[in-house]
C-alpha positions as CSV (number, residue, x, y, z in Angstrom):
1,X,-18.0,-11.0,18.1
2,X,-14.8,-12.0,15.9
3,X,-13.7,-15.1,17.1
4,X,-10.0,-14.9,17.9
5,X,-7.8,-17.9,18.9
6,X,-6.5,-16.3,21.8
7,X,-6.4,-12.6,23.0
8,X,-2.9,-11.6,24.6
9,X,-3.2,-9.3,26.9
10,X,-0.8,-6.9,28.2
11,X,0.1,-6.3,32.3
12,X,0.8,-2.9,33.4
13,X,-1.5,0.1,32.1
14,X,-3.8,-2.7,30.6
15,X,-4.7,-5.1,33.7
16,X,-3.5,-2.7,36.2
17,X,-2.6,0.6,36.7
18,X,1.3,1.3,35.9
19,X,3.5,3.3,38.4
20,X,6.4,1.9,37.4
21,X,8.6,-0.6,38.5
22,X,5.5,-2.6,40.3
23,X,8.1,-4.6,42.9
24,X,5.4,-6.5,45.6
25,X,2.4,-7.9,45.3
26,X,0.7,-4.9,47.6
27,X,1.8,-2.4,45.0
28,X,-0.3,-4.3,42.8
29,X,-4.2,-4.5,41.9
30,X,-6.1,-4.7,39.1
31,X,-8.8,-2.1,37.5
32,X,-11.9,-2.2,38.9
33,X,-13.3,-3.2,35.4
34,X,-10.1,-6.0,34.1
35,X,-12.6,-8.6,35.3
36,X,-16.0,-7.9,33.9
37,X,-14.2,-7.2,30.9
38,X,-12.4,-10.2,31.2
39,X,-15.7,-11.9,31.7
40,X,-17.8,-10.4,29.2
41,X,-14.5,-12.0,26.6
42,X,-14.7,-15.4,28.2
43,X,-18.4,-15.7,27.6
44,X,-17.8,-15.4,23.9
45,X,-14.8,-18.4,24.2
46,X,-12.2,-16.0,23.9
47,X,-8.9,-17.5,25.9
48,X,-5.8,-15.5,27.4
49,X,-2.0,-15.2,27.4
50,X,-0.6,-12.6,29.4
51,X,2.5,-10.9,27.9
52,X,4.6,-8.8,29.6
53,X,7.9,-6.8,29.9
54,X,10.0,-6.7,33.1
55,X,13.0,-4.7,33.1
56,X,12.9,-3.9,36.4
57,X,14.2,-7.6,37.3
58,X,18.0,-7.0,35.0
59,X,17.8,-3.4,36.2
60,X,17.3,-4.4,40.0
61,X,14.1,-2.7,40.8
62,X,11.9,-6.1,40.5
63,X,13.2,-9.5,42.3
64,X,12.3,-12.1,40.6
65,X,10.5,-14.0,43.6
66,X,8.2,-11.2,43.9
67,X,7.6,-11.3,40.4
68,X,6.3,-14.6,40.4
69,X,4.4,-13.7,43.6
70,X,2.4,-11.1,41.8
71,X,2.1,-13.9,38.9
72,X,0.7,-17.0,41.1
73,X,-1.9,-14.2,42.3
74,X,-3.4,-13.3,39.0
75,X,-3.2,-16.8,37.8
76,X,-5.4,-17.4,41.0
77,X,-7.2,-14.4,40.1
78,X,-8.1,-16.1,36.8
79,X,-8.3,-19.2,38.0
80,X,-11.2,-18.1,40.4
81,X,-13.3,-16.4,38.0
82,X,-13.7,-19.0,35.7
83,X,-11.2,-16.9,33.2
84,X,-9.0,-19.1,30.6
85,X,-5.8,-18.0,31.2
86,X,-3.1,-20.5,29.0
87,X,-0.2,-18.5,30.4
88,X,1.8,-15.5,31.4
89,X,5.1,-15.0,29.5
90,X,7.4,-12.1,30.6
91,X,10.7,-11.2,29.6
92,X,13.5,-9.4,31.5
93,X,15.7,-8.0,29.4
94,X,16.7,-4.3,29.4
95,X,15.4,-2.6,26.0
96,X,19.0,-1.7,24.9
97,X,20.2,-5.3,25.2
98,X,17.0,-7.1,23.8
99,X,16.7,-10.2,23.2
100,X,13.6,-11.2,20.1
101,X,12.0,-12.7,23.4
102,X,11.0,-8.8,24.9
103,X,8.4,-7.2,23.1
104,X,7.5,-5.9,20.5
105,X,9.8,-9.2,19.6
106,X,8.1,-12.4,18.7
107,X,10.0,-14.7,21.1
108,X,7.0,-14.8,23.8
109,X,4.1,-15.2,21.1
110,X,5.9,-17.8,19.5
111,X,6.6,-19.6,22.6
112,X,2.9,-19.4,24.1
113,X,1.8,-20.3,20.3
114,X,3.8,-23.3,20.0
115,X,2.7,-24.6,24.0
116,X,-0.9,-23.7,23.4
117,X,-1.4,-24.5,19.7
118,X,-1.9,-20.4,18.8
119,X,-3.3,-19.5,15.3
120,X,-1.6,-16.4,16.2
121,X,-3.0,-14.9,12.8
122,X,-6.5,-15.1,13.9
123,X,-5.5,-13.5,17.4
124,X,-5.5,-10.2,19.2
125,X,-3.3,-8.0,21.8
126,X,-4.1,-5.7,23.9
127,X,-2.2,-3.5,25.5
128,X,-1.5,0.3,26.0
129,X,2.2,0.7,24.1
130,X,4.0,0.8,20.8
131,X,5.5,-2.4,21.8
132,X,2.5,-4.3,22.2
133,X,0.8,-2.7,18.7
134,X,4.2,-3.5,17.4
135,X,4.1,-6.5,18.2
136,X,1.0,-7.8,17.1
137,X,0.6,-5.8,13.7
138,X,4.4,-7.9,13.3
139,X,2.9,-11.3,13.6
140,X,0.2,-10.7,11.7
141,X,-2.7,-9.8,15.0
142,X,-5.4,-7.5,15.1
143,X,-4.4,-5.2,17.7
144,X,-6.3,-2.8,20.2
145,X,-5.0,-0.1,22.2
146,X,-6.2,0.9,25.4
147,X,-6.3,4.3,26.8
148,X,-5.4,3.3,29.8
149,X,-1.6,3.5,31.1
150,X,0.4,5.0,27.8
151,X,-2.1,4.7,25.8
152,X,-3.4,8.3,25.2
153,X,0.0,9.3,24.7
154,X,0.3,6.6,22.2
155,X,-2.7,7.9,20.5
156,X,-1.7,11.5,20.3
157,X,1.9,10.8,18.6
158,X,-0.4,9.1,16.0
159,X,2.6,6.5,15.6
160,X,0.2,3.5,15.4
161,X,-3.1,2.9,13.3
162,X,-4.6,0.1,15.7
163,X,-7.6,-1.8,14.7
164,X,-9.8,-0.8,17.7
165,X,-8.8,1.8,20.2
166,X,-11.2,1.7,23.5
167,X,-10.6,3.8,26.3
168,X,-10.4,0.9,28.0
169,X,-10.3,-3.1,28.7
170,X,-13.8,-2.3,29.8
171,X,-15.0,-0.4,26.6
172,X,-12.8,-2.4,24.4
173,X,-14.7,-5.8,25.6
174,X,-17.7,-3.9,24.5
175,X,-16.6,-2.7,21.0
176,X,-15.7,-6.3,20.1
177,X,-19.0,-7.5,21.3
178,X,-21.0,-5.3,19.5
179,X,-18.0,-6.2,16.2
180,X,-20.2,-9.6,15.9
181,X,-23.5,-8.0,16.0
């Protein structure tokens, strides 16, 4: 497997399924196969940053409490399965008044490189969106798209050549495996 420094992961349509607007914990779960994937990445000493955009707190949708809710869980999540999580970084801002903190701006990476020491060259995201391929193929990452939430409708405008595509976390998890055989 390629070692990477840290893989940054992306929330909605990567972790978990994506309806939109995700505003309490009980509208949110993961995919059955985020943790074996996340698992299978561990065991090669991979380590995680979770990236994320949330408009839905300037737009109102999202309170900012129940954010965090949904946050302490997966941290808890992680924390439980033995999965390196070094942070979750999210950004509120609404896309037309971003900020270089919201994706595919380097305002997050940069923060979680400088708290956690990041050789964000020699990292990898993951995620499902232009932002996130954006993003990563910006700052110099290999990138992966998932099939998963936007992803197949990423893949179809053939905006983006990633460096992996998987149909998802699952399959991706296995590509990179199999990368370092």
């Amino acid at each position: 497997m390629k070692n990477y420094d840290t893989i940054f992961l992306d929330r909605d349509g990567t972790l978990n399924p994506d309806p939109g607007y995700i505003n309490s914990l009980d509208q949110f779960r993961l995919y059955e196969f985020t943790i074996p994937a996340l698992k299978m990445l561990a065991e090669q000493g991979h380590r995680f940053c979770i990236m994320t955009n949330q408009s839905g707190i300037c737009r109102g949708m999202i309170k900012r409490e129940k954010l965090e809710e949904i946050h302490a869980w997966l941290k808890k999540v992680f924390f439980q399965n033995e999965l390196p999580l070094l942070g979750i970084y999210w950004n509120a801002d609404h896309p037309d008044r971003a900020t270089n903190m919201r994706k595919p701006g380097p305002g997050m990476f940069l923060e979680a490189a400088k708290d956690h020491y990041i050789d964000l060259g020699h990292s990898l995201i993951i995620g499902d969106s232009m932002v996130d391929m954006k993003a990563g193929k910006n700052l110099g990452m290999d990138t992966m798209l998932v099939l998963t939430g936007n992803g197949k409708k990423l893949q179809k405008s053939g905006e983006y050549n990633p460096t992996y595509i998987a149909e998802d976390l699952l399959a991706g998890a296995k590509t990179l495996t199999e990368v370092s055989q």
